[in-house]
N, C-alpha and C positions, 0 to 999 in steps of 0.2 A: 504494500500500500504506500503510495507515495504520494507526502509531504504538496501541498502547492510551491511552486519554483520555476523560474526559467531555468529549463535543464539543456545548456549547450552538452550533447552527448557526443563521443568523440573515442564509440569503441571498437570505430574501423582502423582508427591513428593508436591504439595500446592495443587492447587484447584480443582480436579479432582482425589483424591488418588483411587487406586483401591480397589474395595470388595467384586467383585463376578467376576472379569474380569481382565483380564490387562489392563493399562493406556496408555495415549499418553502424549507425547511433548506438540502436540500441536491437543486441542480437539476442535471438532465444533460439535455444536446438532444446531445451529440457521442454517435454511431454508433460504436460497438467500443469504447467504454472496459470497462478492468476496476476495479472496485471491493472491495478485499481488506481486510477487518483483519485484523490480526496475531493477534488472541484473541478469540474470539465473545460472552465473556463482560465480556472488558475494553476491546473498544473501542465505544464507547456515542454514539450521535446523541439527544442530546436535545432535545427539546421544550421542557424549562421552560426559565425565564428566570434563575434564582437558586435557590442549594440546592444540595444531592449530588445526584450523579445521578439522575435518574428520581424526584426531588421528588413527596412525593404531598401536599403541603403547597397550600396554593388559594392563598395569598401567593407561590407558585414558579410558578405556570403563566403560560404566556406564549397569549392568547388570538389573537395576528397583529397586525399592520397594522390601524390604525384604517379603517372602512368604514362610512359615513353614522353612522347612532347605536349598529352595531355595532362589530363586527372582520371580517376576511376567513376566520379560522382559518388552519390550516398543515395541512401537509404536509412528511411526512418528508425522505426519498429520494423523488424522484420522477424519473423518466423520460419525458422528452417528447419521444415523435414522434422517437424516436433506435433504432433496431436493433440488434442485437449487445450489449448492455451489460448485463455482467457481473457481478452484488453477493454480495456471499462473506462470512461468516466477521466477523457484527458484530450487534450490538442497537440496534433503536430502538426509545424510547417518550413517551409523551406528546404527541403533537402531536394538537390537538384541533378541533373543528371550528366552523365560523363559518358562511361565506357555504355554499352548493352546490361539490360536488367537494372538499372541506377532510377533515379529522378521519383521514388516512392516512397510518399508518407508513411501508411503502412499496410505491410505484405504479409500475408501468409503464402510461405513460399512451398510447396507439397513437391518443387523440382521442374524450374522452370527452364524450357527449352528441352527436356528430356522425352516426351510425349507419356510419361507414364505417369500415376498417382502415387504421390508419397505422402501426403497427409490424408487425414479421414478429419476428427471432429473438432470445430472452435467455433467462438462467439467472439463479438466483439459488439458493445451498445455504446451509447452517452457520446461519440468520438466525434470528433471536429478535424477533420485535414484540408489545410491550405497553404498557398504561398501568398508573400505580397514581395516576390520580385521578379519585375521579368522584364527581357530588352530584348528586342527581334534579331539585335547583331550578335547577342550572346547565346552559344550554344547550349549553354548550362541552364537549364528550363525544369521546373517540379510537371512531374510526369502523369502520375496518376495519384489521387487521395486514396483511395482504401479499395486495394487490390488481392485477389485471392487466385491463384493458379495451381492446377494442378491438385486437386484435392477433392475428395466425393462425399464428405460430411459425415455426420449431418451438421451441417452449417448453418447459423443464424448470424447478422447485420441486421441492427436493431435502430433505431433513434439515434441516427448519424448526419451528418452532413460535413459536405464537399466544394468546394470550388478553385477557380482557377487554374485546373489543369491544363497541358497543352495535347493532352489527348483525353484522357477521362475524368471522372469522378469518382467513380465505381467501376469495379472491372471483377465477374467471377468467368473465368474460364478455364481451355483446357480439360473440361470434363465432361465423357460423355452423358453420364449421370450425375451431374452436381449434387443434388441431395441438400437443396440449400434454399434458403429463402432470406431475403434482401427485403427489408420492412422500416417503414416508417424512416425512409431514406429522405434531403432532400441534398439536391445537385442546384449548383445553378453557376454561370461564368465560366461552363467548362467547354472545351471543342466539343465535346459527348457527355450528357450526363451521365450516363452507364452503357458501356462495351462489355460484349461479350462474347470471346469468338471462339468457336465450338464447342459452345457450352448447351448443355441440351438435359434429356429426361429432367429428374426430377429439380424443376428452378422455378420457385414464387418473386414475383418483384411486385411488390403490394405498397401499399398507402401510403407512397408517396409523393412529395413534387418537384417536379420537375422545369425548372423555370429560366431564361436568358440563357442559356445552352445557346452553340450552332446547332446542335440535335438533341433533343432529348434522350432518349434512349434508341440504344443500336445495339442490335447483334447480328454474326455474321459468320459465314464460314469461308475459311481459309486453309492452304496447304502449305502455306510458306510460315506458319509460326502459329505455336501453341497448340500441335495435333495432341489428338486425332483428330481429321474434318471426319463429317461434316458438324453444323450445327443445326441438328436435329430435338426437335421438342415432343418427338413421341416418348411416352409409358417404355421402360424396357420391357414391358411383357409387349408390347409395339400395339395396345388396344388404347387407342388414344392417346390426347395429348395431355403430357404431365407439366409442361414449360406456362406459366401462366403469366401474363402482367397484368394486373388487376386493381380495381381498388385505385389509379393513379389520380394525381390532379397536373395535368399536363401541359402547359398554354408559354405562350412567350417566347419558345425556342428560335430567335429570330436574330440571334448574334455571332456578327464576323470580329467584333471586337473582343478576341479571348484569345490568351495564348499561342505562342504557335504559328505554323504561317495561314491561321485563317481556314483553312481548307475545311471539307466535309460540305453534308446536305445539309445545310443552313434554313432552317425556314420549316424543319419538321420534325411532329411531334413523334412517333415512334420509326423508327427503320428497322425491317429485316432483308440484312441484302445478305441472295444465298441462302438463307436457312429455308426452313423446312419443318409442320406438324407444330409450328407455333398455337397459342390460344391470349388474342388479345381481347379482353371482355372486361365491360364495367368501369369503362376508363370517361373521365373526361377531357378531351380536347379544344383547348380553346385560342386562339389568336398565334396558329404557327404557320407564317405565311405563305411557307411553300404548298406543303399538304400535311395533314394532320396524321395518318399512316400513310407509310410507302413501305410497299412489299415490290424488291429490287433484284436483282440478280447481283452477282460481285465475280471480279476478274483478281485473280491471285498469281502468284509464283508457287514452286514449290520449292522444297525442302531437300527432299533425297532424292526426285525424279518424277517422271507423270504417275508412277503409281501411287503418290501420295493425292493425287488429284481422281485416277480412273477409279482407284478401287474405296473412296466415298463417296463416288456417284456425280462426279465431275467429268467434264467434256475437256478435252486436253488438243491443243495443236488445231483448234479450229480457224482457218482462218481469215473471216474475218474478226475474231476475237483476238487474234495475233495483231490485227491490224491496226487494232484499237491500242495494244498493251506495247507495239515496238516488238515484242520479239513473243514467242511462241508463252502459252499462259493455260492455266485451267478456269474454266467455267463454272461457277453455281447457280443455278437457276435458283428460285423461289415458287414453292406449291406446300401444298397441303395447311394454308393458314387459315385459323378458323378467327374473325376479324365479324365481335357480336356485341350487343348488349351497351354500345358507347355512345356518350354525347357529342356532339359538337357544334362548336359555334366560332364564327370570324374565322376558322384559318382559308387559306389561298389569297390572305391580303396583301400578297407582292400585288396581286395581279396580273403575274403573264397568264400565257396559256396553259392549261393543264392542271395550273395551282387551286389547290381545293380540300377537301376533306380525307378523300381516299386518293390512293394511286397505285393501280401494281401494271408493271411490267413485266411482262413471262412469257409470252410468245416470241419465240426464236425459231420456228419454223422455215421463216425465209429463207435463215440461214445454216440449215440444215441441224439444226436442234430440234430433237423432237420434242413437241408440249406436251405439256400436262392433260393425262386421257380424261376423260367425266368420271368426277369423283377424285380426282388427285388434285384439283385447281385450287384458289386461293375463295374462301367462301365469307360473304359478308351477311348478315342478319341482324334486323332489329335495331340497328344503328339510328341515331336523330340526330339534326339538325333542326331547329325552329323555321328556320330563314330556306329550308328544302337541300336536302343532303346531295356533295356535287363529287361527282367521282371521275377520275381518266383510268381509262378509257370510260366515256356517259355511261350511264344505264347500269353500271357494274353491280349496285346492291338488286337488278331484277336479277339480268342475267346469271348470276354467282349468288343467288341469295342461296339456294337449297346445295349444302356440301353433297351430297351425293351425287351429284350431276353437274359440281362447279365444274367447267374446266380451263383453259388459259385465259391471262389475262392482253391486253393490249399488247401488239406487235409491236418488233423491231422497228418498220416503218411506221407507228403511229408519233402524233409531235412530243407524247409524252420523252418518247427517246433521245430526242433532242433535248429537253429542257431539264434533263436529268443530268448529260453531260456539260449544257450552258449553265446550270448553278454550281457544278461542281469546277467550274473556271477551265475546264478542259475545252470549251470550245470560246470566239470573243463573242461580244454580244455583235457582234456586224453578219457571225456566220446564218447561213438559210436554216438552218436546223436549229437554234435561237429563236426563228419567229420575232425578233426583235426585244425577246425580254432581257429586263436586267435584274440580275441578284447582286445582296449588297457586299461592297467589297469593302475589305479590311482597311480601317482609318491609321494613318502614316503612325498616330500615338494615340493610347488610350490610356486612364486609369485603372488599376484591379480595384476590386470591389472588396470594402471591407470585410473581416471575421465579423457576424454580429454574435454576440453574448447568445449562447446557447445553455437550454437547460440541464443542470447536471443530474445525476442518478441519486433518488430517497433516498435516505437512511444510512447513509454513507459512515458515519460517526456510531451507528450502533453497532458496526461493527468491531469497535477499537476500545481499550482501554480509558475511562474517566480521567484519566491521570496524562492523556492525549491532550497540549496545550488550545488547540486549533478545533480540540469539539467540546464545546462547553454543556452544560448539564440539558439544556435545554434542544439542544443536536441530539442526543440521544434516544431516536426515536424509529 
């Protein structure tokens, strides 16, 4: 249990130096520890080297351990290859990135980059991770706030919150079966409020919000990092889908102004590009102004070869998906998402074309991908809008309303295909496949958004001795 304090932690520089990896602040490899602060808001892991706390000062940051003509970067809290361990009821920030694997608040690391599971079960509630430094010339950027890899639970992320990353806020991946559930989360100022790429069976992401993101939440399957692909959301007995988002409050995702260089689908409230047997329900969407869900295909690299790509269900050496990626690439289509039961209101307020409530892209037929037969396509029900719900390809909640007979969504050649690749800045706004819309581009400078005061965890003090200077008689509850 620890003390309120700025704890500059510095136990990749003593007893933990790095030699084949980057280091942490603060390392745990022992199995069942618990890790408690006393106040969420006052006991603080930091990252910089000099300063107040959470220094957003470039003379304060501590870049790691020297590493060839770089640094290694850091890492927060991290968790290695240890089970059971517990972190409660504290903030970290600033720890920034250097070599691969670096730039994260805090990790449960179960063995990342190895494709296999080396953790099973942790928690972690009350947590705050952010940075307040960032400069687009400097490489050294906080990465992701509170990251789990490589681990099958059972997992809980409880009453947390995130921002300012320059890729996530939340990230559980790497597993085909998570076994985890992400609750009462909220993200906001991040390029993505929650990544997760090949992350699949059983995964709750429940009640919470999601706000000023470039995306809200994204998951995605990939062959070039964090196997196994794909990321699929069906039940491992494969009788439905166990991947749920649920419960969200999801609106505002409409910022190029966040770390990073800007990039991603700016302007929407859920992505799944690539995955597969998703169940998005119960969610409300409100003022994300590309489109409110987009269910997308994704173009990756691989890892060891195509058959990290052909043997999870990826299309390899197509090409013109080569054509797209510069050199030969694997393909994920997007199907089997059950996309029910959700509000919506204001999103498509860019207003180009296309921009709207719903969006899926899944017919590649043209191009010699075969679509989704009836009954494998992406199925929408029960969804509202006040204002009358607007979807691309039109018509999508008739068409795909009944799963059993959904099947693909809008073609290669539809304009949604173009305005997919014209927000993601891969094509200019002058190109014919543009249609002339414009998404917003990232401002020369911006401010990071401050930590606000978060609530810490009850009864913190009845766990401790009276004779504890910091819980007076009236804490003891």
């Amino acid at each position: 249990m620890i003390a309120p304090g700025d704890y500059k932690e510095r136990g990749d520089y003593t007893t933990h130096q790095p030699t084949t990896r980057p280091g942490a602040g603060v390392w745990i490899d022992k199995p069942d520890l618990h890790l408690i602060g006393m106040s969420r808001n006052g006991v603080v892991v930091d990252g910089t080297e000099s300063g107040p706390a959470c220094s957003s000062a470039a003379a304060d940051q501590d870049r790691g351990p020297a590493h060839g003509p770089g640094h290694w970067g850091r890492n927060g809290i991290e968790v290695y290859l240890a089970s059971g361990v517990t972190i409660q009821n504290l903030t970290v920030c600033n720890f920034l990135s250097g070599s691969d694997g670096s730039g994260n608040q805090i990790w449960w690391n179960g063995g990342y980059d190895t494709a296999t599971i080396g953790m099973h079960s942790y928690l972690g509630s009350y947590l705050s991770a952010t940075t307040t430094y960032y400069d687009k010339n400097d490489p050294a950027q906080a990465t992701y706030g509170i990251f789990v890899s490589n681990a099958d639970g059972p997992g809980l992320i409880d009453r947390s919150y995130a921002s300012n990353m320059n890729d996530s806020g939340y990230y559980i991946g790497a597993c085909a079966d998570c076994n985890a559930v992400l609750n009462r989360a909220h993200a906001e100022n991040n390029v993505l409020g929650y990544s997760g790429t090949n992350s699949g069976g059983h995964l709750v992401i429940s009640n919470g919000e999601w706000n000023d993101n470039g995306e809200g939440i994204d998951t995605n399957s990939q062959s070039n990092g964090d196997l196994p692909a794909p990321q699929d959301g069906a039940c491992p007995s494969r009788a439905g889908s166990c991947l749920r988002i649920t419960g969200n409050w999801i609106h505002d995702n409409n910022n190029r102004d966040v770390p990073g260089n800007g990039l991603g689908l700016v302007g929407a409230g859920v992505v799944v590009a690539g995955g597969r047997t998703d169940t998005i329900a119960n969610n409300r969407f409100r003022n994300n102004g590309a489109w409110g869900v987009a269910l997308l295909p994704y173009i990756t690299g691989v890892v060891n070869g195509p058959t990290d790509c052909t043997t999870a269900g990826g299309t390899w050496d197509n090409p013109f998906i080569d054509s797209l990626s510069g050199a030969p690439a694997c393909f994920f289509n997007d199907y089997g998402m059950k996309v029910r039961d959700n509000e919506f209101s204001g999103n498509g307020s860019f207003g180009n074309p296309t921009n709207g409530d719903l969006a899926d892209l899944s017919d590649f037929s043209a191009i010699g991908i075969p679509p989704a037969v009836p009954g494998r396509g992406n199925c929408y029900a029960e969804n509202t809008d006040t204002a009358g719900l607007t979807s691309a390809p039109a018509g999508l909640p008739t068409t795909n309303a009944h799963c059993a007979t959904a099947g693909p969504g809008a073609a290669v050649t539809d304009p949604l295909f173009g305005q997919v690749l014209c927000n993601l800045h891969q094509l200019t706004p002058g190109d014919p496949l543009c249609a002339g819309a414009v998404y917003p581009q990232q401002d020369a400078s911006f401010s990071l958004a401050l930590l606000p005061a978060q609530a810490s965890m009850p009864g913190i003090c009845s766990r401790l001795p009276r004779t504890i200077p910091w819980c007076g008689p009236r804490h003891h509850t």
